[in-house]
C-alpha positions as CSV (number, residue, x, y, z in Angstrom):
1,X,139.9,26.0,-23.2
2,X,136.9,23.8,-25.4
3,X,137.4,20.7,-25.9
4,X,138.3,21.7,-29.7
5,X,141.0,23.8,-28.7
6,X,142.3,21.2,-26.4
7,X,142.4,18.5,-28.9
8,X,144.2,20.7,-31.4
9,X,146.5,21.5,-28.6
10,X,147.7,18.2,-27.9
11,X,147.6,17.7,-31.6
12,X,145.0,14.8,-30.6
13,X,144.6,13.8,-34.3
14,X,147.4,13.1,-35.8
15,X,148.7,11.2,-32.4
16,X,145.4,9.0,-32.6
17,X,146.2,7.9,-36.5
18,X,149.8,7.6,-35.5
19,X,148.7,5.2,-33.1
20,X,150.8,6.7,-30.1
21,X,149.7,5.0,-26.8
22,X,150.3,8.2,-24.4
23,X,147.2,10.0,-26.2
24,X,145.3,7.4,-23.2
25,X,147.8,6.9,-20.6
26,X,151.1,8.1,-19.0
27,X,151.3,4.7,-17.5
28,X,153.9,2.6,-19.3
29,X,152.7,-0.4,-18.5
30,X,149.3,0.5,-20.2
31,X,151.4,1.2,-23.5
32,X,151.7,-2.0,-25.0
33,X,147.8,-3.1,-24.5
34,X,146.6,0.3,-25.9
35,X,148.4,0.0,-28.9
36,X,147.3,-3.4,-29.5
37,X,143.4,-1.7,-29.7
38,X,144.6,0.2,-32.0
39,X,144.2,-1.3,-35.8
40,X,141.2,0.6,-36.6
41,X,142.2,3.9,-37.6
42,X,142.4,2.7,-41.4
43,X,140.0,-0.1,-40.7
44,X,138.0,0.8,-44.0
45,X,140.9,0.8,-45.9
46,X,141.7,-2.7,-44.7
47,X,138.1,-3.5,-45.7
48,X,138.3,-3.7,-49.5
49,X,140.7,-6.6,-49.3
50,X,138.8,-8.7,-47.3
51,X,135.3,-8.2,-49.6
52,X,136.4,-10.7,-52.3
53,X,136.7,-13.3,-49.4
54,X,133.9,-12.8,-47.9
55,X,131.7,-12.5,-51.4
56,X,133.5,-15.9,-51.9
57,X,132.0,-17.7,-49.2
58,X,128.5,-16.0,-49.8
59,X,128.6,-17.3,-53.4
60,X,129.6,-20.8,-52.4
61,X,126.6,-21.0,-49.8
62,X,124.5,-19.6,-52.1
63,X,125.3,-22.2,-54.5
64,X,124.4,-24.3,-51.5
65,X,120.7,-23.8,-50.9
66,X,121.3,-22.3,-47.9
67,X,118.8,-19.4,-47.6
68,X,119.1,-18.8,-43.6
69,X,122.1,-17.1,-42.7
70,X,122.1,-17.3,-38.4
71,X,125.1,-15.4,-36.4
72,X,125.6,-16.2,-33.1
73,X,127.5,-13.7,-31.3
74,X,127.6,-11.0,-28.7
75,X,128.4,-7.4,-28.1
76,X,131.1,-6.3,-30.5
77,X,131.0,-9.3,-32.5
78,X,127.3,-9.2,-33.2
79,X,125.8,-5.3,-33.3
80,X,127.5,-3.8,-36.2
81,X,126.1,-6.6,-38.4
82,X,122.4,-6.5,-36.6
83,X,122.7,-2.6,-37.3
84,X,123.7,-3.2,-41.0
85,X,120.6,-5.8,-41.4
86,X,118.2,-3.6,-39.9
87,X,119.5,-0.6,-42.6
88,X,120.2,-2.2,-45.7
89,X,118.4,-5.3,-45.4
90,X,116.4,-7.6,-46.5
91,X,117.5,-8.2,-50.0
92,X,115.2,-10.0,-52.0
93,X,116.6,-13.2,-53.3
94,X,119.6,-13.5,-50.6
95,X,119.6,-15.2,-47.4
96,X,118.0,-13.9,-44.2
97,X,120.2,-12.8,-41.5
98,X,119.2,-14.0,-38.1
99,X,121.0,-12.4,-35.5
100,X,120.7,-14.7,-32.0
101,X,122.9,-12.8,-29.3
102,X,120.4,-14.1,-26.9
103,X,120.7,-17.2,-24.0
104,X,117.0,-16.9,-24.1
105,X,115.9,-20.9,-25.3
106,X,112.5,-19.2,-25.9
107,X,114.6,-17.1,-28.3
108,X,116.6,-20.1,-29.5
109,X,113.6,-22.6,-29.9
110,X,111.9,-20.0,-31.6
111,X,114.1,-19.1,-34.3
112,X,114.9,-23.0,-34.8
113,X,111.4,-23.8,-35.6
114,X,111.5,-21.3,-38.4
115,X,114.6,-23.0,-39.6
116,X,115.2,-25.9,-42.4
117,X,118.7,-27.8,-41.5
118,X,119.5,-28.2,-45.6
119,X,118.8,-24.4,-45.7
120,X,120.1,-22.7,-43.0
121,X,124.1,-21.8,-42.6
122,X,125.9,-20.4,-39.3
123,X,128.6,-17.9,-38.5
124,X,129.9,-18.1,-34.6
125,X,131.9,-14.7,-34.3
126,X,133.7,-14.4,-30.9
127,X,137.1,-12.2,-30.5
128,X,138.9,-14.2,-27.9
129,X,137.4,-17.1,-28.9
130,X,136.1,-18.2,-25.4
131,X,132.8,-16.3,-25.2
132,X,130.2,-18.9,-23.5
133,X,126.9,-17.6,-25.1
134,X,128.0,-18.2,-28.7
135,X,130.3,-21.4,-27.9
136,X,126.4,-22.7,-26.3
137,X,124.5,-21.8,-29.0
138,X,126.6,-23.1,-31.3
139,X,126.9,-26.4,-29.4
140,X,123.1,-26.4,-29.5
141,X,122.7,-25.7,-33.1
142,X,125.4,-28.0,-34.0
143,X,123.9,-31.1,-32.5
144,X,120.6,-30.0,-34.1
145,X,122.5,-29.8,-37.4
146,X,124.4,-33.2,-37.5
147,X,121.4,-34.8,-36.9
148,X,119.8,-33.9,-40.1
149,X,122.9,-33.3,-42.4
150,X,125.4,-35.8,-40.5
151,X,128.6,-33.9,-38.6
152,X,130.5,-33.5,-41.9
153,X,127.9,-32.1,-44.1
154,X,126.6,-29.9,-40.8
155,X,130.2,-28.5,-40.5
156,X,130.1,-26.9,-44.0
157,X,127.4,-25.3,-42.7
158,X,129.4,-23.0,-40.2
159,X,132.0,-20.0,-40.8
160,X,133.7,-19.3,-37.5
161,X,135.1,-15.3,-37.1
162,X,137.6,-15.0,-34.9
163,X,140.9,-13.6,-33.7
164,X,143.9,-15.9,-34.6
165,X,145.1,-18.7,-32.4
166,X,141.9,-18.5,-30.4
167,X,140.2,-22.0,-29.0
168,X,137.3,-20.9,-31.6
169,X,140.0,-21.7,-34.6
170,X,141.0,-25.0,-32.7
171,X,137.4,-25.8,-32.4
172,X,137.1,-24.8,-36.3
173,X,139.6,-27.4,-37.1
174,X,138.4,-30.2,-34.7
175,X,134.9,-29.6,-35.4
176,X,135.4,-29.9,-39.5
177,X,133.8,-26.5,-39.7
178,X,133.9,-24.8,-43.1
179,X,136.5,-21.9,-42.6
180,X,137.6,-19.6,-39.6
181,X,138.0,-16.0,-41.4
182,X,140.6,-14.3,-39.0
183,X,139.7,-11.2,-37.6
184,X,142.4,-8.2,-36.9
185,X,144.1,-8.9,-33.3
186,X,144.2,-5.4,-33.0
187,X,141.0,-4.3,-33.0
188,X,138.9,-3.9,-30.5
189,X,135.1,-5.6,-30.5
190,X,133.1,-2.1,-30.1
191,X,135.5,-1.0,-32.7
192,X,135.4,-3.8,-35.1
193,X,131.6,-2.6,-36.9
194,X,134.1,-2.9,-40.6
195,X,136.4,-5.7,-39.6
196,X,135.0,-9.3,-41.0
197,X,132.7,-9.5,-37.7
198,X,130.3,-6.4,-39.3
199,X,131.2,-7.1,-43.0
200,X,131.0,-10.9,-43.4
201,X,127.5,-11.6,-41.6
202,X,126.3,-8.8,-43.7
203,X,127.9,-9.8,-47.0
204,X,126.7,-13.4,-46.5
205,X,123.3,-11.9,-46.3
206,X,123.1,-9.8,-49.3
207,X,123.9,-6.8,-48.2
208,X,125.6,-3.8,-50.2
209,X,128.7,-3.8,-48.0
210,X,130.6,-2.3,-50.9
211,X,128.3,0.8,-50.3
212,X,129.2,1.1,-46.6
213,X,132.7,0.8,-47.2
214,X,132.7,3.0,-49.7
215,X,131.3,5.4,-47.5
216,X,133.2,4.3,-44.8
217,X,136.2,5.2,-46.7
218,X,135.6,9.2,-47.0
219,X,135.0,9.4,-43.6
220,X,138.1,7.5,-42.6
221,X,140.0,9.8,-44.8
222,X,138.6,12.6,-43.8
223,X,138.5,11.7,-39.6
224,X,142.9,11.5,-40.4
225,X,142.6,15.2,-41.3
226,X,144.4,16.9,-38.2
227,X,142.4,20.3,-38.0
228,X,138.9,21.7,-36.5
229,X,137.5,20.3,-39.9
230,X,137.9,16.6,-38.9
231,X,134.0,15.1,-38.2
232,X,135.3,12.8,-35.2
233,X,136.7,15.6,-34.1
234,X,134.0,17.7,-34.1
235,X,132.0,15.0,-32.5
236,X,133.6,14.6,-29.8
237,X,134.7,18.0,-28.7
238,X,130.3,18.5,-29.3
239,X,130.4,15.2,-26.8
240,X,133.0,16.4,-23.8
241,X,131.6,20.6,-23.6
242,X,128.1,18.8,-22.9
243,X,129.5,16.2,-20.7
244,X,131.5,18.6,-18.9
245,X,128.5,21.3,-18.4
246,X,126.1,18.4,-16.6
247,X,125.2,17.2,-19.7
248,X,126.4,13.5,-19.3
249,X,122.9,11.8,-20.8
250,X,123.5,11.4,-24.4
251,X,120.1,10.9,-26.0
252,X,119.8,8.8,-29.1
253,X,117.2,9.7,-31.2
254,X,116.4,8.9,-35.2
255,X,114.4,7.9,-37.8
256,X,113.0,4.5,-37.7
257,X,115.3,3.1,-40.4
258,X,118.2,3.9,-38.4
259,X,117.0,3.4,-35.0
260,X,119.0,-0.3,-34.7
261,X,122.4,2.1,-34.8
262,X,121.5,3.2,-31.3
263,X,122.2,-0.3,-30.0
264,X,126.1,0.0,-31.2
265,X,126.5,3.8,-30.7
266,X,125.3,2.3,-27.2
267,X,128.0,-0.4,-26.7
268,X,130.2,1.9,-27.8
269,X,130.2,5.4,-25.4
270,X,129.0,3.4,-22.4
271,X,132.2,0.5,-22.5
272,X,134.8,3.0,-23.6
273,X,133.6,6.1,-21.7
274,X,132.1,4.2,-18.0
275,X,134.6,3.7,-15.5
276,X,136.7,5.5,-12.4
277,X,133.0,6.4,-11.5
278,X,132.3,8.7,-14.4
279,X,131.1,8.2,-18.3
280,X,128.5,9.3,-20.4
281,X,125.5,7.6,-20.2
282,X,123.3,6.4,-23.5
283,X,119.8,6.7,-23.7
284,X,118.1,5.3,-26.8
285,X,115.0,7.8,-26.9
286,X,111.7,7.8,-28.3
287,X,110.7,11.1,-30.2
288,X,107.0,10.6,-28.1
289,X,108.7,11.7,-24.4
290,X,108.2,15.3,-24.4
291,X,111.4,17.3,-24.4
292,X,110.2,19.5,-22.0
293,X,110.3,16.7,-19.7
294,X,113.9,16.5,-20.5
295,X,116.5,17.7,-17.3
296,X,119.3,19.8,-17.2
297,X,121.3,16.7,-18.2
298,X,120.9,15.9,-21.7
299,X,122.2,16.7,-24.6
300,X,120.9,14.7,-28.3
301,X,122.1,12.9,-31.0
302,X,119.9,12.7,-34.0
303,X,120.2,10.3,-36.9
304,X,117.9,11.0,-39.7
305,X,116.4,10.4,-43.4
306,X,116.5,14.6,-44.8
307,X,112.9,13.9,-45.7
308,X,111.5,12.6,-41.7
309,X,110.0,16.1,-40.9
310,X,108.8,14.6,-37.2
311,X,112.9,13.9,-36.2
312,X,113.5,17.1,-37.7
313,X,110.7,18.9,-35.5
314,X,111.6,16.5,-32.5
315,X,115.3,18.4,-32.5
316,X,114.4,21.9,-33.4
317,X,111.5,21.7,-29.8
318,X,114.8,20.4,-28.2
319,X,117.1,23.3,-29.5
320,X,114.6,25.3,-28.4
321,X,114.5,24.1,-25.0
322,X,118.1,24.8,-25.1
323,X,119.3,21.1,-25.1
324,X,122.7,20.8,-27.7
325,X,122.0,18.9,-30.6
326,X,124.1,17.3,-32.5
327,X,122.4,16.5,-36.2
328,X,123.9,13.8,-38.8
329,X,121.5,13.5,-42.4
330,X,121.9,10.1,-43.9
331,X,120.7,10.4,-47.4
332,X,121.6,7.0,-47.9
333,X,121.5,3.5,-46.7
334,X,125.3,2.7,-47.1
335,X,126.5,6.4,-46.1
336,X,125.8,4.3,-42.2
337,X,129.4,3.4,-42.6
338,X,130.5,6.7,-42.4
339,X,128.9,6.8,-39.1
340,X,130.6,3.7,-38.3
341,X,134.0,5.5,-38.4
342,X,132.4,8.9,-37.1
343,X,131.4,7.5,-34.0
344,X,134.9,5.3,-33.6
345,X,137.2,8.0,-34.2
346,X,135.0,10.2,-31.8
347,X,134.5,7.9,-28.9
348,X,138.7,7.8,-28.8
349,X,139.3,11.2,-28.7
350,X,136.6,11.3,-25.7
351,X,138.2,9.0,-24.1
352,X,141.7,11.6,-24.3
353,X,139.6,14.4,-23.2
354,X,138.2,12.2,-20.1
355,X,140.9,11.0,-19.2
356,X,140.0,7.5,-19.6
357,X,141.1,4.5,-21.6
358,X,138.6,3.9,-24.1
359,X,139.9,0.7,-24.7
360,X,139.5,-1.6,-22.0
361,X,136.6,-3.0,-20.3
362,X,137.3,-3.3,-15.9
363,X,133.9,-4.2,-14.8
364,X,132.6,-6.4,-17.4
365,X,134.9,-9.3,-16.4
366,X,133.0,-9.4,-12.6
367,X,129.5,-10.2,-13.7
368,X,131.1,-13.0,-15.9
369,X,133.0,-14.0,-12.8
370,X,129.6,-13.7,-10.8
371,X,127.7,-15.9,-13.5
372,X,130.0,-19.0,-13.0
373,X,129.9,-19.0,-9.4
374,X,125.9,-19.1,-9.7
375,X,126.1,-21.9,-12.3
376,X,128.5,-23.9,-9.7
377,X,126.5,-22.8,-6.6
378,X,129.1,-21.2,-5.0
379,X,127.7,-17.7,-4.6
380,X,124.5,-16.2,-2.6
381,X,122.1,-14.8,-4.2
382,X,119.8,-12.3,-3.0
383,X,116.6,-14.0,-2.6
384,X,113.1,-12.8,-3.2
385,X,111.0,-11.1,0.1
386,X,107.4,-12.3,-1.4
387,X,105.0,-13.7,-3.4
388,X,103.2,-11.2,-5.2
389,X,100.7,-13.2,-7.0
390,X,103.9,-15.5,-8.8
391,X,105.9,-12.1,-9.1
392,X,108.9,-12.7,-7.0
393,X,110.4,-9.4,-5.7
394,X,113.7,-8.7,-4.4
395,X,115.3,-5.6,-3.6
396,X,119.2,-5.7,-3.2
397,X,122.6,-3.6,-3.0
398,X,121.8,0.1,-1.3
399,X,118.0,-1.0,-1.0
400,X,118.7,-4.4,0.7
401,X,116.6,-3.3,3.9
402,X,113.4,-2.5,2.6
403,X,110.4,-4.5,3.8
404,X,108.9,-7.1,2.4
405,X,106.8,-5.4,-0.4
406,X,102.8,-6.1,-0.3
407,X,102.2,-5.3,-3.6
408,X,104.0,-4.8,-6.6
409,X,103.8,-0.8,-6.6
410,X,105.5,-1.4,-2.9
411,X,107.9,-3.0,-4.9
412,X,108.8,-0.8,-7.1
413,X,108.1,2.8,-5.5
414,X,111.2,2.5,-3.4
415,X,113.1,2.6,-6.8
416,X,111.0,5.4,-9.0
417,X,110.0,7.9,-6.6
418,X,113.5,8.7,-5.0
419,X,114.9,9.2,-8.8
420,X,116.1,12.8,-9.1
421,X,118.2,15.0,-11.3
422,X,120.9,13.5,-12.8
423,X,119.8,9.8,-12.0
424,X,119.2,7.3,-14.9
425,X,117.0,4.2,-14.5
426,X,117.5,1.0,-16.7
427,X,116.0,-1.6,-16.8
428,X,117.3,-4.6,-17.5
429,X,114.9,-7.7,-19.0
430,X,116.3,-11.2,-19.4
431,X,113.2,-11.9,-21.6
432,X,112.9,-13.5,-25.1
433,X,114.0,-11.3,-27.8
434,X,110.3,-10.6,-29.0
435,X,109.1,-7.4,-29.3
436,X,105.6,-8.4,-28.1
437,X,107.1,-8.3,-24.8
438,X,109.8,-5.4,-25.2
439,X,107.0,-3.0,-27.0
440,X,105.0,-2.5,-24.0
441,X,108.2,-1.9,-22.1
442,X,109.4,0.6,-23.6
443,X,106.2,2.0,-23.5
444,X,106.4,2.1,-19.9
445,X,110.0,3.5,-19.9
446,X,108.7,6.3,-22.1
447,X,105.9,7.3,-19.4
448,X,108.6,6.7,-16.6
449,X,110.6,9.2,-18.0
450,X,108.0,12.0,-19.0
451,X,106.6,11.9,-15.8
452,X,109.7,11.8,-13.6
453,X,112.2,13.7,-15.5
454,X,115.0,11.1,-16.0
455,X,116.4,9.5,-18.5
456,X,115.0,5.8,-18.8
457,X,116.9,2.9,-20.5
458,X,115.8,-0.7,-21.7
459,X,118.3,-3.3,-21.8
460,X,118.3,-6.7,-22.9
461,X,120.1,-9.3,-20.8
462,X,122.3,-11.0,-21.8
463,X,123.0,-8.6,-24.6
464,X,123.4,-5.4,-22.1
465,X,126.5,-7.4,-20.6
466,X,128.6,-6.7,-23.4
467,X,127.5,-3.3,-23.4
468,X,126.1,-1.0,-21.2
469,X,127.0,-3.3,-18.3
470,X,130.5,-1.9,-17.9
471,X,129.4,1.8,-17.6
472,X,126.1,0.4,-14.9
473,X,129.4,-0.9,-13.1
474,X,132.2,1.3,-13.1
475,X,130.3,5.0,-14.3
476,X,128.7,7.2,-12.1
477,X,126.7,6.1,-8.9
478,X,123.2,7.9,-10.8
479,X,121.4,4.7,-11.9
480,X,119.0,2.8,-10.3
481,X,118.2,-0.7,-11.9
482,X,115.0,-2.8,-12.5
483,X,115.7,-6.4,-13.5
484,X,112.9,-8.2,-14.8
485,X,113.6,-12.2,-15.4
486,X,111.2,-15.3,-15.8
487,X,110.8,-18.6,-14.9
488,X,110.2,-19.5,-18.6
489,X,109.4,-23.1,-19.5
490,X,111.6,-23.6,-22.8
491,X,114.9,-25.3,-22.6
492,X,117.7,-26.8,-24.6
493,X,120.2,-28.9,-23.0
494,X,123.7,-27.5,-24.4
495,X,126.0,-30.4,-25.3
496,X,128.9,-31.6,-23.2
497,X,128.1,-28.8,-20.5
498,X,127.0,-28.9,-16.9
499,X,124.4,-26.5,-17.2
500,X,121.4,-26.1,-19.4
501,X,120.7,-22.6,-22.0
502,X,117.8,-22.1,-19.4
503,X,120.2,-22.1,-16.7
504,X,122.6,-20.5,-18.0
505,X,120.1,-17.7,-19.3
506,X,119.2,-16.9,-15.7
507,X,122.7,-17.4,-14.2
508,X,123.7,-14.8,-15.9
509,X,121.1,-12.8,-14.7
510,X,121.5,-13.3,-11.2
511,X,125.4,-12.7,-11.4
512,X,124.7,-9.4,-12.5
513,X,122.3,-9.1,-9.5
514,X,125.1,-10.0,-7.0
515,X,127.8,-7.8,-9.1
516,X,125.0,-4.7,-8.9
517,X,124.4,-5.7,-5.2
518,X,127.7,-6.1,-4.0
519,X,128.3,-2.3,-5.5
520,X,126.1,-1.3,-3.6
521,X,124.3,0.1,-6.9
522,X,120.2,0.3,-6.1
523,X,118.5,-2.8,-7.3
524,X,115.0,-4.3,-7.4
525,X,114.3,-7.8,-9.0
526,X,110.9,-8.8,-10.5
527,X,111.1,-12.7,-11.5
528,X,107.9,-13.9,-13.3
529,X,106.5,-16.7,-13.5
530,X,106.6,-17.6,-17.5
531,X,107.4,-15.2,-20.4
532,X,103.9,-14.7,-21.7
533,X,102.3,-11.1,-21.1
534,X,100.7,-11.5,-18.0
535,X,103.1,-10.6,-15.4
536,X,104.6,-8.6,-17.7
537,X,101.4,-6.4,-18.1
538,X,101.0,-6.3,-14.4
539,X,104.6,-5.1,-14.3
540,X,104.2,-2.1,-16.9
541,X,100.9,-1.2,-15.5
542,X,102.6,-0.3,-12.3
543,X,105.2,1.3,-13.2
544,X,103.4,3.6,-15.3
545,X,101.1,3.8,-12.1
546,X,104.1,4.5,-9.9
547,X,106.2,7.2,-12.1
548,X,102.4,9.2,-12.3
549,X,102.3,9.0,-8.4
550,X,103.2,11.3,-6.2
């Protein structure tokens, strides 16, 4: 049988909206914390009643002055609302929504010196409550606050998002923060885009979130619709017949509008679909890598404007090729909520067809594990083999033997040219988030995979942790990673902490390195000296030199 026929069998549908736990497991003891993922099924219904709340505290900022809105989050509490402020935003005349899901203090000094104290507001989103990035940025922005506005009239200055009876709500209260809005306990962060995480950064901002719930709303009614008509069904039975004929690549391509959904369609498949060594891997593509350079691997996902005839071109050449494609038309801004639910409803019947739970996250605990034993000194990392010029190279995990490298294309060649069908290379930069340094990487990437044939992904650390970093973990044994961190000069001291955002920016870099290692995953490390473009250059220039080579 399909995968439609299968889902119809086992009457998939109506035992998702039902909320019946043995759609995902047999195990009874898996039960209980499966059904506790699962309050999103009328998640866009719910969303209507929390609009006039969240319009509330927009208005009262507003009033305010405050014409910065800054959200520090990660993952699940942070994409859905970067996604909505890439699509529908800006709005003249509302606040600007800064979204800082970065350790980077080049990132974080940045974005402060663009900031005014008396204009600038905050919302610290985490789900449990406990997540260190936010809790250190906003321990950072907090001091930076109370010394221009004094700690009472800082602490209207900050929303808090999170689950109930987390530390974040105690912190809320201790800290004299404006209000915690409570998020749904039973919902999931990858599925949360239309809980207050999405929709109260985005309201505060401006943005038509009536629209995308609105939209939002048809889908949801039409994803409870238990027959082959159902559009998360049909999604994901399109998903699981490529996944199960070699196609396990799932290439991301859209119009430039839209291209920020990518990031959360990302977060999405890879945490709910990578574990017990299989998953389908994500790769956000650029429409410039020919698709005759595509393997036997991929299948696409195209999200478009009707009127971008190069998208539309870009996935006929690929139908041709004989790649699936799957095609969504967005004729709107707001119909991106639609997607939201689309993709949600989709991604959970993938995970019944799999086999796996959709709703936990195994690995991702490990490199968090692996990041505090760093900060405390109380893990090895793998050290670098030379000096190449201030480029410090280290290859680890299945490529720990390798000799010292004598240049950097030594360095790298041991990772490119063994890449074969079916592999996946990502790599991973703890850099600033500035796209003078991420443009010319994805440049690369994009010549990487034209010339060798394989998918190429570019991740940004720390943000890739809450992401993609549970399928690079417990998927499939097919990537190979390049990790590319600095030895930048900005830092902020974090309040009442041991360690420093600069330390804590590359801790968490090098507990990834150990977690990668230790799987014996294939791993080379490029640490530059500083964060201008430089090294970087040098870096791109040879891997471009490398993938061409023989």
């Amino acid at each position: 049988m399909n995968a439609m026929e299968r889902l119809i069998e086992a009457d998939a549908i109506a035992r998702l909206v039902d909320r019946d736990p043995t759609l995902f497991s047999s195990d009874v003891d898996l039960r209980q914390p499966i059904m506790q993922r699962l309050g999103w099924t009328d998640l866009a219904e719910k969303a209507s009643s929390r609009l006039p709340l969240v319009t509330n505290i927009a208005m009262g900022l507003s009033d305010e002055g405050v014409t910065d809105v800054v959200l520090l989050g990660m993952g699940g509490s942070s994409l859905a609302a970067l996604v909505m402020n890439e699509v529908l935003g800006p709005v003249p005349g509302s606040p600007r929504l800064h979204v800082l899901d970065t350790t980077s203090p080049t990132s974080a000094t940045t974005l402060m010196a663009t900031l005014h104290p008396s204009r600038t507001a905050f919302v610290v989103a985490s789900k449990s409550g406990t997540t260190v990035e936010p809790l250190s940025l906003y321990s950072v922005f907090r001091e930076w606050m109370d010394d221009s506005l004094g700690h009472v009239g800082a602490g209207k200055r900050f929303v808090v998002i999170t689950d109930p009876g987390t530390p974040l709500e105690d912190l809320r209260q201790q800290d004299v923060m404006r209000v915690a809005v409570k998020a749904l306990a039973t919902v999931g962060g990858r599925f949360s885009a239309l809980s207050v995480f999405g929709i109260a950064p985005a309201a505060l901002a401006g943005l038509d979130v009536q629209a995308v719930v609105d939209h939002a709303l048809e889908m949801e009614r039409r994803c409870h619709v238990p027959d082959e008509s159902n559009p998360g069904c049909v999604l994901a039975a399109w998903m699981v017949d490529a996944f199960e004929s070699g196609r396990d690549k799932l290439t991301l391509v859209s119009s430039k509008r839209y291209r920020a959904f990518g990031l959360w369609i990302e977060q999405l498949v890879a945490e709910s679909t990578g574990k017990q060594g299989k998953g389908i891997v994500p790769v956000i593509e650029d429409a410039s890598v020919p698709v005759q350079s595509y393997g036997s691997d991929r299948a696409m996902f195209v999200l478009r404007e009707p009127d971008d005839a190069a998208i539309a071109s870009y996935a006929e050449e690929a139908r041709t090729e004989g790649i699936p494609v799957f095609e969504s038309l967005l004729d709107s801004a707001g119909a991106i909520g639609a997607e939201f639910v689309r993709w949600t409803f989709a991604i959970a019947l993938t995970g019944h067809l799999m086999s796996v739970n959709p709703f936990d996250e195994p690995n991702v605990a490990e490199a968090k594990q692996a990041t505090v034993e760093v900060l405390e000194g109380t893990i090895n990392v793998p050290r670098a083999s030379a000096d190449l010029g201030g480029i410090w190279p280290t290859a680890a995990g299945a490529l720990s033997e390798l000799p010292a490298p004598e240049n950097l294309d030594d360095a790298i060649a041991p990772l490119i040219k063994p890449l074969s069908p079916g592999n996946y290379l990502a790599i991973l930069a703890f850099l600033p988030d500035d796209e003078a340094l991420f443009v010319p990487l994805r440049r690369a990437a994009y010549a990487v995979s034209a010339t060798r044939g394989v998918p190429v992904c570019v991740e940004m650390g720390p943000r890739y942790l809450h992401s993609t970093g549970q399928l690079h973990k417990g998927g499939p044994d097919t990537g190979a990673f390049l990790m590319i961190t600095n030895r930048e000069q900005a830092n902020l001291e974090i309040p009442n902490r041991p360690f420093s955002l600069a330390e804590l920016f590359r801790a968490q870099a090098e507990g990834d390195l150990v977690t990668l290692a230790g799987l014996g995953r294939r791993i080379v490390r490029l640490d530059l000296p500083g964060d201008d473009t430089t090294a970087l250059s040098a870096v791109t220039t040879a891997l471009t030199r490398v993938a061409k080579g023989p």
